[in-house]
C-alpha positions as CSV (number, residue, x, y, z in Angstrom):
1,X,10.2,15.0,0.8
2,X,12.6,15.6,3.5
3,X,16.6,15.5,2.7
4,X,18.6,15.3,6.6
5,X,21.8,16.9,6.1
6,X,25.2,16.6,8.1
7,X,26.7,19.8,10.0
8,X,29.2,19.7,7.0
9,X,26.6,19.4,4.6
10,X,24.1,21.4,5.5
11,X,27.7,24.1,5.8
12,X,28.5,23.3,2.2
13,X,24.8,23.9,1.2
14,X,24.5,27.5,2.7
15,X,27.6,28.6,1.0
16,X,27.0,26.8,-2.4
17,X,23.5,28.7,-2.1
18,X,25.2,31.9,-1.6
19,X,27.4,31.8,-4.6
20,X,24.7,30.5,-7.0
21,X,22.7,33.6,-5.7
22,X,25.8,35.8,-6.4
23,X,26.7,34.2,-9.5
24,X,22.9,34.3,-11.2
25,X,21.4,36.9,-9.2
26,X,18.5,34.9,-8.3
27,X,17.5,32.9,-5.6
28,X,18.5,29.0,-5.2
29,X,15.4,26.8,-4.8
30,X,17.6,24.2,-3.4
31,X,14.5,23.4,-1.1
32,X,13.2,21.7,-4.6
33,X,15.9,19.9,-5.8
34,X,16.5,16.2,-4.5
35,X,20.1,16.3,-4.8
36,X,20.7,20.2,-4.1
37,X,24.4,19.8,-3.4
38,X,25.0,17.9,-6.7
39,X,22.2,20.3,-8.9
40,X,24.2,23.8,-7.6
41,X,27.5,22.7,-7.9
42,X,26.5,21.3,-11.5
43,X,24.8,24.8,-12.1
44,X,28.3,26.7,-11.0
45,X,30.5,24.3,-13.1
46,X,28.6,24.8,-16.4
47,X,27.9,28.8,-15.3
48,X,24.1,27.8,-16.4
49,X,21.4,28.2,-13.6
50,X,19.2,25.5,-12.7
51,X,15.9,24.8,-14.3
52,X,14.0,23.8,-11.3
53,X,11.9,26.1,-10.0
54,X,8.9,25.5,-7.8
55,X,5.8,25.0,-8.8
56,X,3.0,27.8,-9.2
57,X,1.1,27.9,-5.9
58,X,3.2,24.5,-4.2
59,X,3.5,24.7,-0.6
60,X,7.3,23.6,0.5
């Protein structure tokens, strides 16, 4: 599954990625996420991180 992202978006994305990094102190798997916009900013409101993570040995 590919997701094509706008300059703005894909600008939004990056920092969003580096603030839920920052915030959890883990890494984003926004690469897993079909709405990864939506599922970090939802993460960052409720100060819960996400539950998707990628699966064991799945090639992204």
């Amino acid at each position: 599954m590919y997701i094509y992202l706008n300059k703005d978006d894909s600008a939004k994305l990056d920092r969003l990625m580096r603030e839920y990094e920052r915030v959890f102190h883990e890494r984003c798997y926004a690469y897993c996420m079909s709405d990864p916009i939506a599922e970090i900013e939802k993460c960052l409101k409720t100060g819960k991180p996400s539950k998707i993570k990628p699966e064991p040995e799945a090639l992204y």
